[in-house]
Backbone as numpy.savetxt, mean C-alpha at the origin, in Angstrom:
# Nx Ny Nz CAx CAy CAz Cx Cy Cz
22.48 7.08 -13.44 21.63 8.27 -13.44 22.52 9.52 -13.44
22.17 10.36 -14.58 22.92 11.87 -14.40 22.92 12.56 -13.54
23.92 13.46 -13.09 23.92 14.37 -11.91 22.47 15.06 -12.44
21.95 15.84 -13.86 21.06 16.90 -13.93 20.18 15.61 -14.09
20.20 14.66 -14.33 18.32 14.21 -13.97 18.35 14.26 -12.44
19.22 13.65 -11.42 19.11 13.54 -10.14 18.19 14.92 -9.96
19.39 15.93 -10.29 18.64 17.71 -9.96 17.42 17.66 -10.37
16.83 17.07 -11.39 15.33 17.44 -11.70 14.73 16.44 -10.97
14.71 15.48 -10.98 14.05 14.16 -9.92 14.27 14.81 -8.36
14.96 15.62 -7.94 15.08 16.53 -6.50 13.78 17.42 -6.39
14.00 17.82 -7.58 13.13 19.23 -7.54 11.96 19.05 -7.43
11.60 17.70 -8.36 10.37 17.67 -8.67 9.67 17.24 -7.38
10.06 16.30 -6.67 10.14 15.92 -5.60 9.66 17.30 -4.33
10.71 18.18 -4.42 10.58 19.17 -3.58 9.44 19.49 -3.88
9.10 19.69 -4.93 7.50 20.88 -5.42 6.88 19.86 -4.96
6.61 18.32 -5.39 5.42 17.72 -4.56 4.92 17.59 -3.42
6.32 17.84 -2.61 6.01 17.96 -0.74 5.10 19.08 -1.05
5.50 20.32 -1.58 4.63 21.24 -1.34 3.25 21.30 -1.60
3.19 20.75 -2.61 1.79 20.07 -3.15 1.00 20.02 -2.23
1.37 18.89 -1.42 0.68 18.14 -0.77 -0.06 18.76 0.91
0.61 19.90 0.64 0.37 21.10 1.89 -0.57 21.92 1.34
-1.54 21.29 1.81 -2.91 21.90 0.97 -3.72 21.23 -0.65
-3.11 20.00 -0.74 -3.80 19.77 -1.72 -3.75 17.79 -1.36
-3.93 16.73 -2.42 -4.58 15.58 -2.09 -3.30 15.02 -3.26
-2.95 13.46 -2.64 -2.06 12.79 -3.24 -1.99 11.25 -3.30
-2.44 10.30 -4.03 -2.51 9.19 -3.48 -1.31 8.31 -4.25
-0.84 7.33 -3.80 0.90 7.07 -3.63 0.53 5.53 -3.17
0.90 4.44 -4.76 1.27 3.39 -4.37 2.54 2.91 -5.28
3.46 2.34 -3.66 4.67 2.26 -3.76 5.03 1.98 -3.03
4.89 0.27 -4.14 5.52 -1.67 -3.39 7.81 -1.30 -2.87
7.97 -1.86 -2.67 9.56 -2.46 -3.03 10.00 -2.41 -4.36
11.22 -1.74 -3.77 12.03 -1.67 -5.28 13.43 -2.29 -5.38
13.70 -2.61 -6.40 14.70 -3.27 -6.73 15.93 -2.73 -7.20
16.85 -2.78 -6.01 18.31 -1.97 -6.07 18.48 -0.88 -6.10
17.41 0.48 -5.93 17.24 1.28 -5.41 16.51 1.71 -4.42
16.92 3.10 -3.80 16.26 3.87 -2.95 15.51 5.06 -3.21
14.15 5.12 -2.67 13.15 6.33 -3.39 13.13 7.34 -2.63
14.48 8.19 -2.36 14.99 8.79 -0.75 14.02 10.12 -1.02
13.80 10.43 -2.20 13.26 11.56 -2.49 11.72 11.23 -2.13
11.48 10.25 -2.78 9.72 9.61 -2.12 9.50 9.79 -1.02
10.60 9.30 -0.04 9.82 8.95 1.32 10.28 9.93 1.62
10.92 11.08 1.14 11.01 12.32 1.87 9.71 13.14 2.49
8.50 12.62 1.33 7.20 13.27 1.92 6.86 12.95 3.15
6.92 11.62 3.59 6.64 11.04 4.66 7.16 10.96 5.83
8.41 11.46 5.74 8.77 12.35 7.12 8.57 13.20 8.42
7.96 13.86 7.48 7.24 15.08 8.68 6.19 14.08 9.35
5.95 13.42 8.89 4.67 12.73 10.01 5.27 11.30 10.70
6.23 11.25 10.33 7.13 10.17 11.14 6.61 8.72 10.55
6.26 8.73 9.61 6.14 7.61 9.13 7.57 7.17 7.93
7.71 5.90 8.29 9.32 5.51 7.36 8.78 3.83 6.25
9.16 3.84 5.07 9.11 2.88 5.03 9.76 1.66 5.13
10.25 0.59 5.38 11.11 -0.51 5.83 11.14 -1.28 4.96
12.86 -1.48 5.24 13.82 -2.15 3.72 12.78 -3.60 3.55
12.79 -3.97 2.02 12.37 -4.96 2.13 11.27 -5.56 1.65
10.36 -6.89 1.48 8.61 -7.18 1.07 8.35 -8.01 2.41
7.21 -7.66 2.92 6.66 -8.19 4.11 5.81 -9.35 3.95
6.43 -10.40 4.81 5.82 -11.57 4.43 5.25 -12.19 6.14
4.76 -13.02 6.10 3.09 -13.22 7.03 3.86 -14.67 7.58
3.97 -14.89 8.80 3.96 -16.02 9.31 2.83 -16.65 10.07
2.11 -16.02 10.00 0.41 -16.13 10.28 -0.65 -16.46 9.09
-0.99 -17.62 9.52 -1.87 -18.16 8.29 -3.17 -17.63 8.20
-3.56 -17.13 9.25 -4.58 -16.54 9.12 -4.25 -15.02 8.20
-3.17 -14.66 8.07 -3.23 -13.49 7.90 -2.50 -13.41 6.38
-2.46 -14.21 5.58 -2.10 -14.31 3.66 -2.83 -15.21 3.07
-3.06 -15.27 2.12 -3.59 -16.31 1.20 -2.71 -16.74 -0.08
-2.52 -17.90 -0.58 -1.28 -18.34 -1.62 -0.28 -18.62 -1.03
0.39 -17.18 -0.60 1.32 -17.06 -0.52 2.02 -16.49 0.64
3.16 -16.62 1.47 2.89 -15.54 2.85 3.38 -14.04 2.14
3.89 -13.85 1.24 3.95 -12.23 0.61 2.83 -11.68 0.12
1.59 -12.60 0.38 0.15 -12.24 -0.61 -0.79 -11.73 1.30
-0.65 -10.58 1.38 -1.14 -10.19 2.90 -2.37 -10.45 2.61
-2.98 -10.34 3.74 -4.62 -10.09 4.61 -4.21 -9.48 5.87
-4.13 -8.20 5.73 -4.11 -7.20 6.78 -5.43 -6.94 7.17
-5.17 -6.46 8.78 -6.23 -6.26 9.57 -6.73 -4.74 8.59
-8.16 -4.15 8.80 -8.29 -3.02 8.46 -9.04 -2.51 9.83
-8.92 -1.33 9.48 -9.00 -0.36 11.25 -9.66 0.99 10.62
-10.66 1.07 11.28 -11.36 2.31 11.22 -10.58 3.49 10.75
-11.70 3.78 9.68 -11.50 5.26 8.88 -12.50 5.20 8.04
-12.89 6.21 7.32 -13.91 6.43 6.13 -13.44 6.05 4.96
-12.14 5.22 4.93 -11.91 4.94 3.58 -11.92 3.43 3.65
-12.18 3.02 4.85 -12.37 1.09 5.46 -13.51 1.08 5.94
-14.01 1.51 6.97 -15.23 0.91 7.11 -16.34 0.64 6.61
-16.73 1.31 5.31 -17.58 0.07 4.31 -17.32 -0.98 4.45
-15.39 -1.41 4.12 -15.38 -2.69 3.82 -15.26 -3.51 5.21
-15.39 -2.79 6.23 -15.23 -3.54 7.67 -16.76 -4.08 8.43
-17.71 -2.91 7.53 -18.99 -3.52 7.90 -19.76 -4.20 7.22
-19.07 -4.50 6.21 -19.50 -5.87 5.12 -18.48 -6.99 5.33
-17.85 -6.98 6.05 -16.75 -8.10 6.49 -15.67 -8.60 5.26
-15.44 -7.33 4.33 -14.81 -8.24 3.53 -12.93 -7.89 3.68
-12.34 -8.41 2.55 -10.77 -8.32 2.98 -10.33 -7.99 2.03
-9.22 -7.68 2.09 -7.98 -6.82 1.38 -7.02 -7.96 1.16
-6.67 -7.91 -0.32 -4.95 -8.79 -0.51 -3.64 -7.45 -0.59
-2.96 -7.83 0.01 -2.23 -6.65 -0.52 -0.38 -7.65 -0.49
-0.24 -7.76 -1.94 0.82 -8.55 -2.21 2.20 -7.85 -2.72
3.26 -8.15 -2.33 4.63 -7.54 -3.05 4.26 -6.06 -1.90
4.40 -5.79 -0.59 3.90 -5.20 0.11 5.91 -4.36 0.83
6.11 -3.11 0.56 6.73 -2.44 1.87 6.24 -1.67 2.86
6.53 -2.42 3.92 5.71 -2.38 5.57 6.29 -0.86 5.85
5.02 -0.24 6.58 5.37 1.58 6.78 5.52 0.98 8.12
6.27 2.14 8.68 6.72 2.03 10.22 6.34 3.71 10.41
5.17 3.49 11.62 4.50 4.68 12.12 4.94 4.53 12.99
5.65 6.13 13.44 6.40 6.37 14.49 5.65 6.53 15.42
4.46 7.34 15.71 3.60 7.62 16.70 2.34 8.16 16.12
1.61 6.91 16.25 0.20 7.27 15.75 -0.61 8.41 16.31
-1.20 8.95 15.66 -1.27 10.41 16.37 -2.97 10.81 15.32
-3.44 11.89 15.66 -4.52 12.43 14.90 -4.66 12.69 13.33
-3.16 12.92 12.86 -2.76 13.20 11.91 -2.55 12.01 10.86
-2.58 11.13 11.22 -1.77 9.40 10.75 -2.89 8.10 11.42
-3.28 7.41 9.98 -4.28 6.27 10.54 -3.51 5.58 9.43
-3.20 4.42 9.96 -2.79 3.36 9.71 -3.92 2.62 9.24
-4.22 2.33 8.10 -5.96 1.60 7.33 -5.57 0.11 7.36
-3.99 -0.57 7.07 -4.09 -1.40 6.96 -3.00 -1.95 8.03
-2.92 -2.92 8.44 -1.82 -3.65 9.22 -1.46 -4.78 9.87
-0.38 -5.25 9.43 0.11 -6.99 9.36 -0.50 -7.22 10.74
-0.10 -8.50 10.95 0.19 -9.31 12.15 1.21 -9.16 13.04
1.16 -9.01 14.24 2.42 -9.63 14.96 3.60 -10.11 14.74
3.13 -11.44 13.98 3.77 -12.49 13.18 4.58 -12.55 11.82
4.03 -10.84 11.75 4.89 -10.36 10.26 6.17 -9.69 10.34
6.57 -10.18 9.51 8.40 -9.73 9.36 8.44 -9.41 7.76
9.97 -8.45 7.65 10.30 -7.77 6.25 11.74 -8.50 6.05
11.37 -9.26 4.77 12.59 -9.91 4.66 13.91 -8.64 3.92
14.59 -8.46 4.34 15.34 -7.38 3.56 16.03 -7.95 2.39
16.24 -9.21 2.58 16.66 -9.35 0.64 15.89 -9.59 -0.09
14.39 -8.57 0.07 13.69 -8.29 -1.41 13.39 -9.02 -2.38
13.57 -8.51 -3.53 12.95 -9.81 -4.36 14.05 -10.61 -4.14
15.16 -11.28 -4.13 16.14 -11.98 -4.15 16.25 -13.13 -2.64
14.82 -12.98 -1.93 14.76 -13.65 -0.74 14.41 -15.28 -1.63
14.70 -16.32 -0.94 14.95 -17.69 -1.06 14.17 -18.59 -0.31
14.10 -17.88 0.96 13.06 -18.79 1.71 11.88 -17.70 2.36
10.78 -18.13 2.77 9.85 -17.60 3.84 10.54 -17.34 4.88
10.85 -18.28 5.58 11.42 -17.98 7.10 12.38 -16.65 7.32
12.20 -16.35 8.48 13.12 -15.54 9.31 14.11 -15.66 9.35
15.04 -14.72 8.92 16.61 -15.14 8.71 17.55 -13.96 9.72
18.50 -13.41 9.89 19.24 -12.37 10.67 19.28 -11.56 9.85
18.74 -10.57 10.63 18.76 -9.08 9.33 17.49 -8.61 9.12
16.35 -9.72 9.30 14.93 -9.63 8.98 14.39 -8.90 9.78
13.61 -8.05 10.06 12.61 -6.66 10.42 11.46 -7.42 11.38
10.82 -7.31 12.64 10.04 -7.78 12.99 8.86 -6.27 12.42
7.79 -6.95 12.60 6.43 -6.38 12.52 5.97 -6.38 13.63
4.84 -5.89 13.84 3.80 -5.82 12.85 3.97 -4.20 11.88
3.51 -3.89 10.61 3.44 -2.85 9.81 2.10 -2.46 9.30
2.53 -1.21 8.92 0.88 -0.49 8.23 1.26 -0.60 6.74
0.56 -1.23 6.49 0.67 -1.55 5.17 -0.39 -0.25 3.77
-0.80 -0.29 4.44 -1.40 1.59 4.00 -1.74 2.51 4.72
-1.53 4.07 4.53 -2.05 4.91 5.53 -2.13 5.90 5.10
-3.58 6.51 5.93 -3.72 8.27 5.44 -2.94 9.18 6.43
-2.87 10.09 5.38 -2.48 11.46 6.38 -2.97 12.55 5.99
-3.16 13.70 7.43 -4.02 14.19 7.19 -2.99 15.68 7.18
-2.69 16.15 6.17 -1.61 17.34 6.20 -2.12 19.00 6.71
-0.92 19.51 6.71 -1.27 20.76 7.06 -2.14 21.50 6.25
-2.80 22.46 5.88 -3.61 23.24 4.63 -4.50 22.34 4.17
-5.46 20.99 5.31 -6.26 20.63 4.25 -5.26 19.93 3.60
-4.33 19.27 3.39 -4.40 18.58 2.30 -4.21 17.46 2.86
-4.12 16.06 2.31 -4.02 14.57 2.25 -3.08 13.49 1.56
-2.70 12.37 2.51 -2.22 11.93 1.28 -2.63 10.37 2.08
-2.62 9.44 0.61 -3.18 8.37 1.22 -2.11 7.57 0.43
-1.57 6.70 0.95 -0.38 5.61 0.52 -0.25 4.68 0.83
-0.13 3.55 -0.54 -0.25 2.15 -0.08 1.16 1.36 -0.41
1.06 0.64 0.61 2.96 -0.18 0.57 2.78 -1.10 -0.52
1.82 -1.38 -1.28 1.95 -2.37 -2.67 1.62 -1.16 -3.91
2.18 -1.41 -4.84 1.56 -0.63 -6.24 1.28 -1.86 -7.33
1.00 -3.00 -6.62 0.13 -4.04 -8.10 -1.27 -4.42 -7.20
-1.46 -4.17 -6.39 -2.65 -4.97 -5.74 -4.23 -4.40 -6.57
-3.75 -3.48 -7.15 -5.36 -3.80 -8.08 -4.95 -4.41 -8.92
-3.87 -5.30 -9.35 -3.87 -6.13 -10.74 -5.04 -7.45 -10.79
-4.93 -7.30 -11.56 -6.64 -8.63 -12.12 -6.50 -9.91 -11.04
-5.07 -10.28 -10.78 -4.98 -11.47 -9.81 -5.59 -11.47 -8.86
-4.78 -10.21 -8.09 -4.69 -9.75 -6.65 -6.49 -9.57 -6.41
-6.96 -8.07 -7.49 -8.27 -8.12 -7.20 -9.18 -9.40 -7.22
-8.83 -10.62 -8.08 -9.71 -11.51 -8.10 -9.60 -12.03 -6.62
-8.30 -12.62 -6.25 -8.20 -12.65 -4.97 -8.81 -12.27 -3.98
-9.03 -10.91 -4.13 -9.98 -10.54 -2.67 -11.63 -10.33 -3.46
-11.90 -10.67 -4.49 -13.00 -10.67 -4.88 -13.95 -9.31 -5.11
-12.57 -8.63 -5.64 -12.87 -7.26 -6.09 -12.62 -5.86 -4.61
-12.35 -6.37 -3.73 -12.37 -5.53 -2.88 -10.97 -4.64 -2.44
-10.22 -5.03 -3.63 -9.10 -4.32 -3.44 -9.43 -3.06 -4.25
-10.04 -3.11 -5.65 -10.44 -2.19 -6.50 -11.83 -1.00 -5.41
-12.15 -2.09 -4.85 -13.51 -1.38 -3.65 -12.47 -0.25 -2.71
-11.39 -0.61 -2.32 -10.37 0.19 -1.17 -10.00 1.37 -2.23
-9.41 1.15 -3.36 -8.90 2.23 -4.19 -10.19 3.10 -4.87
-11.14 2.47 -4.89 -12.32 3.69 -5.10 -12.64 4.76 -3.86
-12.84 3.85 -2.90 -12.93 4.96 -1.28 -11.58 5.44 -1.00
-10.43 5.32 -1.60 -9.18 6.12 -1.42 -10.09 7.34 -2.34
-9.94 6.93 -3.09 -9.66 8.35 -4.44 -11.57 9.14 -4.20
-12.60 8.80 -3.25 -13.43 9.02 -3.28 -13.37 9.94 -2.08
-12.65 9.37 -0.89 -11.84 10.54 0.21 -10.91 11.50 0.26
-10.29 11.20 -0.98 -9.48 12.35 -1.20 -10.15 13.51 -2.13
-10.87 13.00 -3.20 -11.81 14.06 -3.96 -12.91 14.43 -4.38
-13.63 13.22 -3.90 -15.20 13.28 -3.76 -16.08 11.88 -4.70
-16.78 11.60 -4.17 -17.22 9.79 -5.05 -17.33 10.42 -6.53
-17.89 11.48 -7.05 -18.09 11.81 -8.37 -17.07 11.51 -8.96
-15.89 12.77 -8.96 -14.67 12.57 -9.31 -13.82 11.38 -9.72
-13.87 10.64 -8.00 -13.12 8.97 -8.27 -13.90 8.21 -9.29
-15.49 8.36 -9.20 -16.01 6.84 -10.48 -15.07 7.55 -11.42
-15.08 9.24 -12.12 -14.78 9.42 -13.69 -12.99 8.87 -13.25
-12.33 9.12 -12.36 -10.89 8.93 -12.41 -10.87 7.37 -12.97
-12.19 6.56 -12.05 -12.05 5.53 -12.07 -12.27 4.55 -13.51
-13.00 4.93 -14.60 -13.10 4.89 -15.73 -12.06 5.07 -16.16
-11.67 6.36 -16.50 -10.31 6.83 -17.12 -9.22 5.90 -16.85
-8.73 5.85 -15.94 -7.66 5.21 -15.91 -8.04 3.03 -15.33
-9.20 2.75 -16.10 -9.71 1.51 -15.82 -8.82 0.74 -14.53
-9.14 1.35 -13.26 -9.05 0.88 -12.37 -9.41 -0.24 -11.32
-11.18 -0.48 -12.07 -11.73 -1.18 -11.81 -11.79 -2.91 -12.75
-11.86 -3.83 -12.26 -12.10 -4.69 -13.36 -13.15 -5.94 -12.76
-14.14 -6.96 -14.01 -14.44 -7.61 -13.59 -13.78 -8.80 -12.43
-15.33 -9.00 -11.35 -14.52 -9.81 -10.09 -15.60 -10.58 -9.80
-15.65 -11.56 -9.28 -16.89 -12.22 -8.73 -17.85 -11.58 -7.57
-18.62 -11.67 -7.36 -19.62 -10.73 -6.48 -19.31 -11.05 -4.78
-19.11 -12.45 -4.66 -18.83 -12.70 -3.59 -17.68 -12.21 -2.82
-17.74 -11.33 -1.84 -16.71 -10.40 -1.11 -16.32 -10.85 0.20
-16.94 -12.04 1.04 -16.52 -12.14 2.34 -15.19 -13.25 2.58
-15.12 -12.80 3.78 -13.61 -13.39 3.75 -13.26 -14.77 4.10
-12.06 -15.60 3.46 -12.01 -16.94 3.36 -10.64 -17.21 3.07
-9.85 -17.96 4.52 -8.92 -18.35 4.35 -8.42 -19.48 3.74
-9.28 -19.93 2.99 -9.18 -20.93 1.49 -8.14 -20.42 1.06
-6.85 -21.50 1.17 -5.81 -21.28 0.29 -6.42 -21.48 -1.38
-5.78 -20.31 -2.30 -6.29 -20.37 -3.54 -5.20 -20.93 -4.34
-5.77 -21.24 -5.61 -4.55 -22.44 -6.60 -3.45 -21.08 -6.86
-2.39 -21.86 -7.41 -1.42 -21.26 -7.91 -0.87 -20.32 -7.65
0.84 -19.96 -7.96 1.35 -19.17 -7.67 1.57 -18.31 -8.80
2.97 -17.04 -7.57 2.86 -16.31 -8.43 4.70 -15.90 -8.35
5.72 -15.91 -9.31 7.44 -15.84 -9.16 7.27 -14.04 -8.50
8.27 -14.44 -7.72 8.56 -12.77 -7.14 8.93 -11.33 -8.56
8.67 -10.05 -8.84 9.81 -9.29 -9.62 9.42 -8.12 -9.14
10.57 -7.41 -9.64 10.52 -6.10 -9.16 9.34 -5.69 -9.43
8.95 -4.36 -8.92 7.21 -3.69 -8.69 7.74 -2.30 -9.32
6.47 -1.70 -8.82 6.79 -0.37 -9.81 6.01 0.83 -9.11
5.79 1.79 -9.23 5.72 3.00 -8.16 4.69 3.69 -8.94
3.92 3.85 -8.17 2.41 5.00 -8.86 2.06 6.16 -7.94
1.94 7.19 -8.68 1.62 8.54 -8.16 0.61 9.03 -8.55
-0.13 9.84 -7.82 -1.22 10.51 -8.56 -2.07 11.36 -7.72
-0.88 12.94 -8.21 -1.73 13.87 -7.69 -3.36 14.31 -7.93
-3.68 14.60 -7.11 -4.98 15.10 -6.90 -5.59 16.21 -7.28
């Protein structure tokens, strides 16, 4: 990478913190591969939230399906979960980097979050086994979270950026695409999110059935690098 892209990848960076001081941002962004997004998580600073080296994987069976990198995080009260908490349904959230909330506070809700039992393997995609090895991160993590910024503004960020893919959503039986509509419906209003939600076909066919079932499902899926989504508001 060039010194002058670095400078413009800084900058741009800088103007988005500002952005976000008074305006709405939603931010999914899994693990990456052989780099660091120092400028990314620079937003997430001021509120003491960090994200942790690594993909978070589930030693709790109750708490993945497939796979232990394929989560079922708890969800915890907010207006962008409790629909799906009073219909009992669940969230997959796979290829996942675990946020570490420094001190949950008024400002910071943690929507989603591992188990106990969850750990961050730090060799990333290049991990070999499930198990716990030296070096590995205990949990539990927030695996998504809002914040509520200075000026009115927001930002809502999730530690996976594939979990609406066709798998994942089939997986939870559409209710991952259900979480990213009440993201983008809390940050700018339900009107807005359906047209965002069209536009950028966010949504896709899923089976109707939404409640939750620790039925291991067929087949897997090979680990690879993930990829980072932004989208100001």
């Amino acid at each position: 990478m060039t010194a002058i892209l670095k400078h413009e990848l800084k900058s741009y960076f800088h103007s988005l913190t500002a952005y976000v001081f008074g305006a709405f941002l939603l931010v999914m962004a899994g693990p990456v591969d052989g780099t660091e997004l120092t400028n990314l998580y620079s937003i997430l600073e001021p509120y003491g939230v960090t994200p942790v080296d690594g993909i978070v994987v589930e030693a709790d069976r109750e708490h993945y399906t497939v796979e232990p990198y394929i989560l079922l995080p708890d969800l915890n009260s907010h207006d962008i979960t409790d629909p799906l908490i009073e219909e009992n349904y669940y969230i997959n959230m796979p290829l996942t980097q675990g946020l570490s909330v420094e001190d949950a506070s008024v400002s910071v809700t943690a929507l989603l979050t591992t188990s106990e039992e969850s750990f961050s393997k730090v060799a990333g995609y290049d991990l070999s086994t499930y198990e716990k090895e030296d070096g590995d991160i205990d949990g539990p993590f927030a695996a998504a979270v809002s914040i509520d910024c200075t000026n009115d503004g927001q930002i809502v960020w999730f530690g996976s950026s594939v979990f609406l893919e066709d798998l994942y959503n089939a997986l939870s039986s559409g209710s991952n695409s259900d979480l990213a509509m009440n993201a983008l419906s809390d940050l700018i209003g339900e009107r807005e999110a359906l047209a965002d939600a069209l536009a950028t076909e966010f949504t896709s066919e899923a089976p109707t059935q939404r409640r939750r079932s620790h039925d291991p499902a067929s087949g897997q899926r090979s680990l690879s690098p993930d990829r980072t989504g932004l989208l100001p508001l």
